[in-house]
PDB file of N, CA, C and O in Angstrom:
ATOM      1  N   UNK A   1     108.266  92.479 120.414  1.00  0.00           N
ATOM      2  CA  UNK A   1     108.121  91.975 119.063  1.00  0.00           C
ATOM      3  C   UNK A   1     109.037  90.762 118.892  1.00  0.00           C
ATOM      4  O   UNK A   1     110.196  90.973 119.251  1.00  0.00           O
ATOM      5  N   UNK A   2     108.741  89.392 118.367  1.00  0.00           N
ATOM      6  CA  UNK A   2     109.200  88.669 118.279  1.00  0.00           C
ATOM      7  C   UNK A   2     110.093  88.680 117.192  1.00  0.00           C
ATOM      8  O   UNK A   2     109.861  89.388 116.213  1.00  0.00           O
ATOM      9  N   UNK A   3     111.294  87.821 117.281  1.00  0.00           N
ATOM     10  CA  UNK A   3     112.438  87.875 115.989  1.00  0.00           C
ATOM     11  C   UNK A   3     111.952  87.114 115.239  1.00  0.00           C
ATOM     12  O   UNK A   3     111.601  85.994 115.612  1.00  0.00           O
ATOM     13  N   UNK A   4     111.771  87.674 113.603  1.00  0.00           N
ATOM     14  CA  UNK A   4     111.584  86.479 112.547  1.00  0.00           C
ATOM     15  C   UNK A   4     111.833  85.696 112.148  1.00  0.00           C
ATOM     16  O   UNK A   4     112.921  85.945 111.629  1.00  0.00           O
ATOM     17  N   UNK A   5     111.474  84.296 111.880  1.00  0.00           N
ATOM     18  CA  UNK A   5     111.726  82.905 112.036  1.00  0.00           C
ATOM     19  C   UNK A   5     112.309  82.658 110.674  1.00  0.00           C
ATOM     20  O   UNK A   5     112.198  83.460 109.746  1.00  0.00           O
ATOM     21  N   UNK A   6     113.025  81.342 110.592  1.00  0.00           N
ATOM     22  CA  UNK A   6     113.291  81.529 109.390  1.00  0.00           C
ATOM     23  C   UNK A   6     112.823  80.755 108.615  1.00  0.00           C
ATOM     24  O   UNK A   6     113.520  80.338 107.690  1.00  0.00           O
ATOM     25  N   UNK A   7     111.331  80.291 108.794  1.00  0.00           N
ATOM     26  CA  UNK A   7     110.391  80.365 107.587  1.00  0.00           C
ATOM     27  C   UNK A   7     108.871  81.136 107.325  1.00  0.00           C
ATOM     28  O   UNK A   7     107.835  80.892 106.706  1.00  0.00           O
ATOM     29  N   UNK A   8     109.348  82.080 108.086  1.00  0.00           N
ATOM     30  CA  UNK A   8     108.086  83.254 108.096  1.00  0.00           C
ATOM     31  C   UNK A   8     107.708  83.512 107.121  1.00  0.00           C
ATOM     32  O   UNK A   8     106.485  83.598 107.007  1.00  0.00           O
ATOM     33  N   UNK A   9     108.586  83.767 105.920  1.00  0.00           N
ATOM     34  CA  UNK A   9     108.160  84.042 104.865  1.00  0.00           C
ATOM     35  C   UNK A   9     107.477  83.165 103.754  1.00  0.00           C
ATOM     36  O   UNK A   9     106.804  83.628 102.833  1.00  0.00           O
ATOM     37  N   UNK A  10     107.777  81.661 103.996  1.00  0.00           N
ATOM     38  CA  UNK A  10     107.318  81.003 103.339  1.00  0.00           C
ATOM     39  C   UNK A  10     105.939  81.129 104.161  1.00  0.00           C
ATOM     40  O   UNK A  10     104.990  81.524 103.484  1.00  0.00           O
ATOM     41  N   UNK A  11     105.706  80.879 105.394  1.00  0.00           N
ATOM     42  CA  UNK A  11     104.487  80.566 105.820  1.00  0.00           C
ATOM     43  C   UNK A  11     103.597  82.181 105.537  1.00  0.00           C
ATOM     44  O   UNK A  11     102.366  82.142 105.521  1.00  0.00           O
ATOM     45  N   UNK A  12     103.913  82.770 105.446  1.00  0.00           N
ATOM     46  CA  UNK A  12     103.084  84.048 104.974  1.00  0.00           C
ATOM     47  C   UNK A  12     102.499  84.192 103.575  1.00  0.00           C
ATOM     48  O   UNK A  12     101.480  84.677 103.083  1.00  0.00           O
ATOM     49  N   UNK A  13     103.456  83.637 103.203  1.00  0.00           N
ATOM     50  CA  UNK A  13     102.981  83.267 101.228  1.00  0.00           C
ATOM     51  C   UNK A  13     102.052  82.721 101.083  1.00  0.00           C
ATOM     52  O   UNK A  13     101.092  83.033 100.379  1.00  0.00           O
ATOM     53  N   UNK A  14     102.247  81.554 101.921  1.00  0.00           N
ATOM     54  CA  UNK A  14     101.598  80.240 101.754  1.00  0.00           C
ATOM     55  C   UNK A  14      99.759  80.802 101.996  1.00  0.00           C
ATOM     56  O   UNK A  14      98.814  80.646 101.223  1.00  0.00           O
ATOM     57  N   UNK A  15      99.798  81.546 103.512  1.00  0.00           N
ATOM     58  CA  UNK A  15      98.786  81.947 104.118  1.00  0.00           C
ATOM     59  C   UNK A  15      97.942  82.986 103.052  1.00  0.00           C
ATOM     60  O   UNK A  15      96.718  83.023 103.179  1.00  0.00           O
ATOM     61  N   UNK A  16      98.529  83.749 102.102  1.00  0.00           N
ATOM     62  CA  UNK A  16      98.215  85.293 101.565  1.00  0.00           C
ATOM     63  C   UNK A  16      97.334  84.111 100.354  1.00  0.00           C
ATOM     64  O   UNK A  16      96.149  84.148 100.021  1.00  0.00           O
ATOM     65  N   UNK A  17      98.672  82.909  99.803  1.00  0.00           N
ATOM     66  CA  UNK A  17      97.894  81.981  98.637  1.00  0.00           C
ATOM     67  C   UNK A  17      96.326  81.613  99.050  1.00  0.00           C
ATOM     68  O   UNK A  17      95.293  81.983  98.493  1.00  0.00           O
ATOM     69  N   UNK A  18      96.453  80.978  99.915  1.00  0.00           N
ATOM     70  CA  UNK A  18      95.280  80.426 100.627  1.00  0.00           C
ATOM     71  C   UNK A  18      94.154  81.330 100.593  1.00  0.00           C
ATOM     72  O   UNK A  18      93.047  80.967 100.197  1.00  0.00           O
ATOM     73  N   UNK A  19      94.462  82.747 101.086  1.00  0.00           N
ATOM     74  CA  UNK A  19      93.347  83.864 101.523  1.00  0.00           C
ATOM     75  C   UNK A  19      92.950  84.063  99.605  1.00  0.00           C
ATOM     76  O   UNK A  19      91.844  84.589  99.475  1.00  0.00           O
ATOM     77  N   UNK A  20      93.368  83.869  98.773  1.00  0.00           N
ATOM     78  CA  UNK A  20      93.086  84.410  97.370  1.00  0.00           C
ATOM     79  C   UNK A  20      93.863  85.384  96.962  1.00  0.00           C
ATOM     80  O   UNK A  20      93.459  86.547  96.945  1.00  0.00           O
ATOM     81  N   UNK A  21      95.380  84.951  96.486  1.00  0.00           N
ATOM     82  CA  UNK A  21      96.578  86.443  96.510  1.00  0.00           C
ATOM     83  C   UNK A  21      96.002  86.823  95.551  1.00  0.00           C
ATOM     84  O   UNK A  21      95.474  86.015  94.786  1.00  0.00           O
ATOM     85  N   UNK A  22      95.950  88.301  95.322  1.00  0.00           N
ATOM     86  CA  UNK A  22      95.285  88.755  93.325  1.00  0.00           C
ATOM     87  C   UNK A  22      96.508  89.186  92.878  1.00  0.00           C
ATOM     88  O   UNK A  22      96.541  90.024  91.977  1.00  0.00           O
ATOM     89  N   UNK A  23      98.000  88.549  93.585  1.00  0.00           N
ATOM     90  CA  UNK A  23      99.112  88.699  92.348  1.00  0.00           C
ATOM     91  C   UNK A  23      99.093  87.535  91.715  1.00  0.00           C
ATOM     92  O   UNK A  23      99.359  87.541  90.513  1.00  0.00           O
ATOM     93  N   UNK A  24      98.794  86.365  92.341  1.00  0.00           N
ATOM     94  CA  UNK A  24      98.709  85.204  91.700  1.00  0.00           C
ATOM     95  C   UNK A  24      97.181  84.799  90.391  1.00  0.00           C
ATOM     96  O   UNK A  24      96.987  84.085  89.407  1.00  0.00           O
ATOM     97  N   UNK A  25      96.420  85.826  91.253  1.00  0.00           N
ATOM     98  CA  UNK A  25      95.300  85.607  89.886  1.00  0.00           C
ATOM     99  C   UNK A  25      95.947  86.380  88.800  1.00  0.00           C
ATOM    100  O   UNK A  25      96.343  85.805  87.787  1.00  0.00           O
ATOM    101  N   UNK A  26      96.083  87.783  88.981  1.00  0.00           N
ATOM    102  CA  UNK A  26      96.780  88.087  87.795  1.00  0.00           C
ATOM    103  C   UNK A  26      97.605  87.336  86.741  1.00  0.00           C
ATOM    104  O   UNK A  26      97.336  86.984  85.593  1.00  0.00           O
ATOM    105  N   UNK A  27      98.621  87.216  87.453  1.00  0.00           N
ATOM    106  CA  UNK A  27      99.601  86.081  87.038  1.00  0.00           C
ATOM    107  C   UNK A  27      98.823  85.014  85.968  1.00  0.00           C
ATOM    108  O   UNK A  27      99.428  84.794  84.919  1.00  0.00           O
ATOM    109  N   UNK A  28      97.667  84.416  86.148  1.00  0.00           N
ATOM    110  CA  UNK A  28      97.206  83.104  86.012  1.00  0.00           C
ATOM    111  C   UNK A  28      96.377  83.560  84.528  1.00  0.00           C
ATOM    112  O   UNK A  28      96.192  82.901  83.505  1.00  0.00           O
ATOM    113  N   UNK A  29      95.922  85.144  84.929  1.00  0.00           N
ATOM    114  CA  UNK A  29      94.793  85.617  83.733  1.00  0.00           C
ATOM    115  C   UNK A  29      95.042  86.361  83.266  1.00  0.00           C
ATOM    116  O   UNK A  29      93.979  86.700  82.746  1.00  0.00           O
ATOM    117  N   UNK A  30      96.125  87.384  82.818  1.00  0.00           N
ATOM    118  CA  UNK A  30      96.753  88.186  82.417  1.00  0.00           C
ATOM    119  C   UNK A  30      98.179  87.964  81.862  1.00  0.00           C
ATOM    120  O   UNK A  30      98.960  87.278  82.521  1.00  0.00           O
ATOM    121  N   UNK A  31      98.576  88.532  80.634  1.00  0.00           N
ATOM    122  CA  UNK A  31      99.927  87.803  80.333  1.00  0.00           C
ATOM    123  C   UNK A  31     100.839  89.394  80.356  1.00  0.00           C
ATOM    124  O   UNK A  31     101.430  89.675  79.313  1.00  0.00           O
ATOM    125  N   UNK A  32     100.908  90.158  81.263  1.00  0.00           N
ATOM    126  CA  UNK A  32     101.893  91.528  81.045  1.00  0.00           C
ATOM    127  C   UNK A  32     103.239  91.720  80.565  1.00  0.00           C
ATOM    128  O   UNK A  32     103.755  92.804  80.835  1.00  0.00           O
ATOM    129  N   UNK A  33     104.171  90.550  79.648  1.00  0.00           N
ATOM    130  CA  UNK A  33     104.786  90.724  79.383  1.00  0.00           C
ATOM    131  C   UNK A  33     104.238  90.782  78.125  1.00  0.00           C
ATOM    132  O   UNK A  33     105.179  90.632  77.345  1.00  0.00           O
ATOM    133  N   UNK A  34     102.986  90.951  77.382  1.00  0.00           N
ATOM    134  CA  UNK A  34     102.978  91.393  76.002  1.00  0.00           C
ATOM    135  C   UNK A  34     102.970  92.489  76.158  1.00  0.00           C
ATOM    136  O   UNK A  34     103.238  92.999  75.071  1.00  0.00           O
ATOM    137  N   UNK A  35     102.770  93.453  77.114  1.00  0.00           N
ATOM    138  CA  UNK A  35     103.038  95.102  77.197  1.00  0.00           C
ATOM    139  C   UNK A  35     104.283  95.564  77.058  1.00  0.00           C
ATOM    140  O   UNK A  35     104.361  96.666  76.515  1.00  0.00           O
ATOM    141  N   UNK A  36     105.433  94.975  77.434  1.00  0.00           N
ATOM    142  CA  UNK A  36     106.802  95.188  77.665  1.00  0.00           C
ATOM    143  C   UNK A  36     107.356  96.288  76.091  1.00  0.00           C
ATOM    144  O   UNK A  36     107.993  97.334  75.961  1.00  0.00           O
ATOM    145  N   UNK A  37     106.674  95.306  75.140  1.00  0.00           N
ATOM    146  CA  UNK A  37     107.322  96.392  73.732  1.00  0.00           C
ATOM    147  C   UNK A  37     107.170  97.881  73.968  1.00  0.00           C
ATOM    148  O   UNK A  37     108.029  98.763  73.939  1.00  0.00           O
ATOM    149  N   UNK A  38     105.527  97.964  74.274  1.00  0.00           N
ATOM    150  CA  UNK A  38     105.078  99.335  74.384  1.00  0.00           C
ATOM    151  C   UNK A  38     105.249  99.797  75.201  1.00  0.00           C
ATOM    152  O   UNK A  38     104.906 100.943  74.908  1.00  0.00           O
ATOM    153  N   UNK A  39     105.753  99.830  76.745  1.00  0.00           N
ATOM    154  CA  UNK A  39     106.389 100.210  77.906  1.00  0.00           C
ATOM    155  C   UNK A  39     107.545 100.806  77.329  1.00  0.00           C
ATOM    156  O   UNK A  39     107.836 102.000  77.379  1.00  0.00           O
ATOM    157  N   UNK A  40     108.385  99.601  76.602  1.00  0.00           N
ATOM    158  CA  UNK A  40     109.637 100.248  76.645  1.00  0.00           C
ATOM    159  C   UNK A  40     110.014 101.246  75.235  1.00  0.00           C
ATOM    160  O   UNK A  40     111.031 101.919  75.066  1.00  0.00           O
ATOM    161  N   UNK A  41     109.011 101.110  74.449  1.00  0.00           N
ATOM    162  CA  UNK A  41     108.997 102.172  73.777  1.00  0.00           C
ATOM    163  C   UNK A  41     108.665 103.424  74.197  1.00  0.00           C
ATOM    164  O   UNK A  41     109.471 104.344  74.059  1.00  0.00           O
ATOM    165  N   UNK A  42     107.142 103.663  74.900  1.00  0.00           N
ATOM    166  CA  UNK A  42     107.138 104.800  75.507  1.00  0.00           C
ATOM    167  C   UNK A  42     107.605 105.323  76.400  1.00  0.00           C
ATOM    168  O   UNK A  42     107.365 106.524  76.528  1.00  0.00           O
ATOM    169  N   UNK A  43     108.402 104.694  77.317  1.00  0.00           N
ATOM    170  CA  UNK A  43     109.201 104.601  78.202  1.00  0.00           C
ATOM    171  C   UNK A  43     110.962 105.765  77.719  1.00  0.00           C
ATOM    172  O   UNK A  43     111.499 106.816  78.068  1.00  0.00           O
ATOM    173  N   UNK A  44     111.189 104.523  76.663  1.00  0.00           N
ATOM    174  CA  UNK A  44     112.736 105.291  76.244  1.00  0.00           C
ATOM    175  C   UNK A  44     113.859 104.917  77.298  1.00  0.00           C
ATOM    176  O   UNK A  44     114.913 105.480  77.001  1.00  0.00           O
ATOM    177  N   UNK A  45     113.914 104.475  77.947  1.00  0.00           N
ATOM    178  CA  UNK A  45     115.156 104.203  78.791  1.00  0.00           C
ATOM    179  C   UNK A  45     116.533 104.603  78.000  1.00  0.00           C
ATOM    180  O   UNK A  45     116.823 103.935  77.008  1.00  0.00           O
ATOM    181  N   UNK A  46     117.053 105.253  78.250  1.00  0.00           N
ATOM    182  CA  UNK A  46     118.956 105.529  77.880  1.00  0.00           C
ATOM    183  C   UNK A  46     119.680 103.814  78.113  1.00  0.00           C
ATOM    184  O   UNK A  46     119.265 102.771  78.616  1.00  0.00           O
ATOM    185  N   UNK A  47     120.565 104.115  77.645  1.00  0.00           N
ATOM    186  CA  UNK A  47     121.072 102.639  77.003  1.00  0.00           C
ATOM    187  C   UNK A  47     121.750 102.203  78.274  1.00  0.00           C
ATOM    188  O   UNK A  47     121.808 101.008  78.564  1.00  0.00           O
ATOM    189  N   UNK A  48     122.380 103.352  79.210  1.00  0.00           N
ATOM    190  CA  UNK A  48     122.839 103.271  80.229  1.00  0.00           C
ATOM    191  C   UNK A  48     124.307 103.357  80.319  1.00  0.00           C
ATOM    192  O   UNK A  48     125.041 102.998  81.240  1.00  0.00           O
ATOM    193  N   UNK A  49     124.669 104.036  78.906  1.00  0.00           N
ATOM    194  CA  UNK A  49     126.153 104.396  78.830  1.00  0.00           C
ATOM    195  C   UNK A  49     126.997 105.350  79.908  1.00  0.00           C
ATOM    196  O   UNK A  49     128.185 105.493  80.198  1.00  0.00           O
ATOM    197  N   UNK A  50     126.061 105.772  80.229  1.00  0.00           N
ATOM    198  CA  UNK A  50     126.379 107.152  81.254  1.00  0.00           C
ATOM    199  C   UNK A  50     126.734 106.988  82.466  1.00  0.00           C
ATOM    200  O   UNK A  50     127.497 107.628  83.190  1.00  0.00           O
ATOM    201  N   UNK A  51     125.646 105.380  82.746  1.00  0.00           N
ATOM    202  CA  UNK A  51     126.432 104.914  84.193  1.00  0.00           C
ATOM    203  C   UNK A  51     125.168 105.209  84.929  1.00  0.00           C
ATOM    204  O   UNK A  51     124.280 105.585  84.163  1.00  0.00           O
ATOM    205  N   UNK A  52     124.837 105.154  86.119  1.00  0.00           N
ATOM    206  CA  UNK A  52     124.133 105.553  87.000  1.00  0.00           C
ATOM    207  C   UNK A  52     122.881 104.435  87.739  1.00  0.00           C
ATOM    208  O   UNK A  52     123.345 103.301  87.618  1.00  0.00           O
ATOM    209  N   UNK A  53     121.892 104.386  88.240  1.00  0.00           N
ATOM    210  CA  UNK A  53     121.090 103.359  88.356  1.00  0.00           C
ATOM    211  C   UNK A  53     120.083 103.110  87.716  1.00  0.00           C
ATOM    212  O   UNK A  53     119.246 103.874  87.234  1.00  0.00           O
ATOM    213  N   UNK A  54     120.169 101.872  87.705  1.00  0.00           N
ATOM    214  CA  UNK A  54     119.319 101.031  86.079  1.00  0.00           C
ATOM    215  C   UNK A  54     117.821 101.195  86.686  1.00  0.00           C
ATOM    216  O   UNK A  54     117.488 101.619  87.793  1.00  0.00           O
ATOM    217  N   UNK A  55     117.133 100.788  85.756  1.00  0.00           N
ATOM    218  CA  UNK A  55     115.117 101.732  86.022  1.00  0.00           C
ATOM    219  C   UNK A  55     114.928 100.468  86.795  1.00  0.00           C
ATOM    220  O   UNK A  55     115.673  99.493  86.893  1.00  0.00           O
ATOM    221  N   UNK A  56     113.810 100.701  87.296  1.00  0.00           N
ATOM    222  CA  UNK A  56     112.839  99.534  87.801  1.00  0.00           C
ATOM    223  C   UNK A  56     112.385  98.763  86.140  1.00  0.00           C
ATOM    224  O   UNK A  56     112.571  99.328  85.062  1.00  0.00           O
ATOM    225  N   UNK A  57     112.000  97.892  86.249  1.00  0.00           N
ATOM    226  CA  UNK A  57     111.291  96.627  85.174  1.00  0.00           C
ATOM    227  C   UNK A  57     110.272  97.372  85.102  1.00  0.00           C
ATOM    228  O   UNK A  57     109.794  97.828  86.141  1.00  0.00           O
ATOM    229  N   UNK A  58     109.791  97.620  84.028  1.00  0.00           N
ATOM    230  CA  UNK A  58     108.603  98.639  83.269  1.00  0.00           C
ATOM    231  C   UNK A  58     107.320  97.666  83.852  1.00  0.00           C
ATOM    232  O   UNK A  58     106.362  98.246  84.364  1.00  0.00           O
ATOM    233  N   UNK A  59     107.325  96.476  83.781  1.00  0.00           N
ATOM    234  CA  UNK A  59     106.614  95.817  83.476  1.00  0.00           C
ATOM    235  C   UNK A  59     106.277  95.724  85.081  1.00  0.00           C
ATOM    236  O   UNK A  59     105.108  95.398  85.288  1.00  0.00           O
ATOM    237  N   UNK A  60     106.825  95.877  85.896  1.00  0.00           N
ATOM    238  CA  UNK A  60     106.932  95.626  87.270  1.00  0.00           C
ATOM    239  C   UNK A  60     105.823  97.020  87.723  1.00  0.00           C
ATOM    240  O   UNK A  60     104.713  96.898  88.241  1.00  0.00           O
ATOM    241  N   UNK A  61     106.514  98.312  87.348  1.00  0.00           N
ATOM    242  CA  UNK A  61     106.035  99.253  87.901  1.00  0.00           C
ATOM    243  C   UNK A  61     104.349  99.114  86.921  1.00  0.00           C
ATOM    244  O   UNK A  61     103.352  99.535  87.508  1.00  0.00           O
ATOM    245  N   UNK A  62     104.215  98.657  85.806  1.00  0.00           N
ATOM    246  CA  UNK A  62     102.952  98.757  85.300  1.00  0.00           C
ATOM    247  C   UNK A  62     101.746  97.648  86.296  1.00  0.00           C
ATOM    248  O   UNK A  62     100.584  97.930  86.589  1.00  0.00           O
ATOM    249  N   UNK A  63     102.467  96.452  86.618  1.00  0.00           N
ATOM    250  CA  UNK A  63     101.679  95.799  86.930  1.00  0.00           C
ATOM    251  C   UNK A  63     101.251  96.764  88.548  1.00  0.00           C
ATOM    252  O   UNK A  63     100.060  96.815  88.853  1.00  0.00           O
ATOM    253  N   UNK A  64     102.198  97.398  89.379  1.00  0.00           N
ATOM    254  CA  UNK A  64     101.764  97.993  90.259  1.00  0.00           C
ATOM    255  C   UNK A  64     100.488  99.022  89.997  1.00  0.00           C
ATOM    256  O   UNK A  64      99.388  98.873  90.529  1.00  0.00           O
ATOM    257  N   UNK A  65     100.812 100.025  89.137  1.00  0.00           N
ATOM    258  CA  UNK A  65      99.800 100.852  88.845  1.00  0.00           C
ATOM    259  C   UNK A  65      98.711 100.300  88.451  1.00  0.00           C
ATOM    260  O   UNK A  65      97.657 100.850  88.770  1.00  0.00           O
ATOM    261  N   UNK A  66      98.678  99.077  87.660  1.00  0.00           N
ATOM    262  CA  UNK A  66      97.090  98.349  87.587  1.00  0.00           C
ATOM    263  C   UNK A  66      96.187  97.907  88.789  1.00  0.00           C
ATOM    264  O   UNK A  66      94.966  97.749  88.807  1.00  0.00           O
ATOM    265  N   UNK A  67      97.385  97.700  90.084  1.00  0.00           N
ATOM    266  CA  UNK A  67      96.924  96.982  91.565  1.00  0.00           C
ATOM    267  C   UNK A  67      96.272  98.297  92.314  1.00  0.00           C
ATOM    268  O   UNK A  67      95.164  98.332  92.850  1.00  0.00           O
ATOM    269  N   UNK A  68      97.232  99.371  92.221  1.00  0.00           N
ATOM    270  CA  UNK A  68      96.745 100.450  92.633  1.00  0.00           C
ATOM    271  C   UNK A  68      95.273 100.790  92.140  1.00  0.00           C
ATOM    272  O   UNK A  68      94.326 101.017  92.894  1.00  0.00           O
ATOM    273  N   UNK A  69      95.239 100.787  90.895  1.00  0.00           N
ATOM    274  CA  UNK A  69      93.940 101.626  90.196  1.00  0.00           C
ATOM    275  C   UNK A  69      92.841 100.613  90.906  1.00  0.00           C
ATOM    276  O   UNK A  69      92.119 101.170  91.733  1.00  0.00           O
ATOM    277  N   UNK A  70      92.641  99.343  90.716  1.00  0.00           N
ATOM    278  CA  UNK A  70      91.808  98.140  90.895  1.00  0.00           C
ATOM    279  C   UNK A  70      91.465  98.741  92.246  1.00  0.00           C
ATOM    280  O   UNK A  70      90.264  98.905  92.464  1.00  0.00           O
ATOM    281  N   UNK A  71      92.681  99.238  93.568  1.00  0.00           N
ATOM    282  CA  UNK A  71      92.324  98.510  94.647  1.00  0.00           C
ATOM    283  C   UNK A  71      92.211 100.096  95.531  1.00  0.00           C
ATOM    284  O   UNK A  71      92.178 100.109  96.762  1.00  0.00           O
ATOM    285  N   UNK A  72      92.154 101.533  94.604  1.00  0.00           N
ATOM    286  CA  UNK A  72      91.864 102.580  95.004  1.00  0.00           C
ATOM    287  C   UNK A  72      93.187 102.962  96.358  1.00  0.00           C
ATOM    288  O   UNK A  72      93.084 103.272  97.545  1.00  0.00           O
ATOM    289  N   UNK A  73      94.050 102.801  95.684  1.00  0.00           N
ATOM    290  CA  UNK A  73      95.594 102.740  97.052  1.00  0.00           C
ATOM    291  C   UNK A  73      96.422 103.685  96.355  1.00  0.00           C
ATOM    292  O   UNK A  73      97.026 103.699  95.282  1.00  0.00           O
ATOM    293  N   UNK A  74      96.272 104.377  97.203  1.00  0.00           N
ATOM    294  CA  UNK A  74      97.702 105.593  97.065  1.00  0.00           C
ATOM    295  C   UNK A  74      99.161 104.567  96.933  1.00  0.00           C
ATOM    296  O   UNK A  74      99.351 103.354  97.007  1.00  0.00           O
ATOM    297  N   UNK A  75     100.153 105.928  96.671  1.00  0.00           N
ATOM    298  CA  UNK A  75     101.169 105.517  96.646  1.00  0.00           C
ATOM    299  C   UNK A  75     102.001 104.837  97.753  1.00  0.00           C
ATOM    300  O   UNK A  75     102.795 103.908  97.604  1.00  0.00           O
ATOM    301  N   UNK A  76     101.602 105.602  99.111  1.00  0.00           N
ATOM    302  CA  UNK A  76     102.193 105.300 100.064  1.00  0.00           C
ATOM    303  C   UNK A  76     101.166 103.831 100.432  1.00  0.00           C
ATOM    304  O   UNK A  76     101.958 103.182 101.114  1.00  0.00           O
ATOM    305  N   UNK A  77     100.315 103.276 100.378  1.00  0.00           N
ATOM    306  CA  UNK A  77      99.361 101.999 100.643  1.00  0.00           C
ATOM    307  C   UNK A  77      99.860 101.019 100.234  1.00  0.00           C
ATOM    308  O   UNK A  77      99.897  99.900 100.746  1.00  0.00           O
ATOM    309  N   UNK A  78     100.426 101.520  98.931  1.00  0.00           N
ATOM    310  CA  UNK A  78     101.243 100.474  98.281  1.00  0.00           C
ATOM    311  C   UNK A  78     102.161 100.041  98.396  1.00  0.00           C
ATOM    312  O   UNK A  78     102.526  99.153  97.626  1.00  0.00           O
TER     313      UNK A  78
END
């Protein structure tokens, strides 16, 4: 296995853009930060006085579960 270069990652982006990324269509046709109110209302997060590790971005894990549902992918696919 070859060692990763150090612009693999750009050139992989670049390549995924090209193929039609559907995070970037999303992105382009969908605005998911108007969900954020209602995430984090139903959500409830603790203020975090207590200490411990802070949540994932609501908005992060929602946009996953929309990719999932669309693209019929388990958890582990994802």
């Amino acid at each position: 296995m070859k060692q990763p270069g150090f612009f693999d990652v750009e050139e992989r982006l670049a390549r995924l853009s090209g193929l039609g990324d559907q995070l970037e269509a999303f992105s382009r046709t969908v605005d998911f930060e108007a969900f954020r109110p209602d995430l984090d209302k139903a959500l409830a997060y603790s203020d975090g006085s207590k200490g411990g590790r802070p949540p994932f971005d609501p908005v992060l894990m929602f946009k996953i579960l929309v990719i999932q549902t669309l693209n019929n992918l388990s958890d582990e696919r994802t």
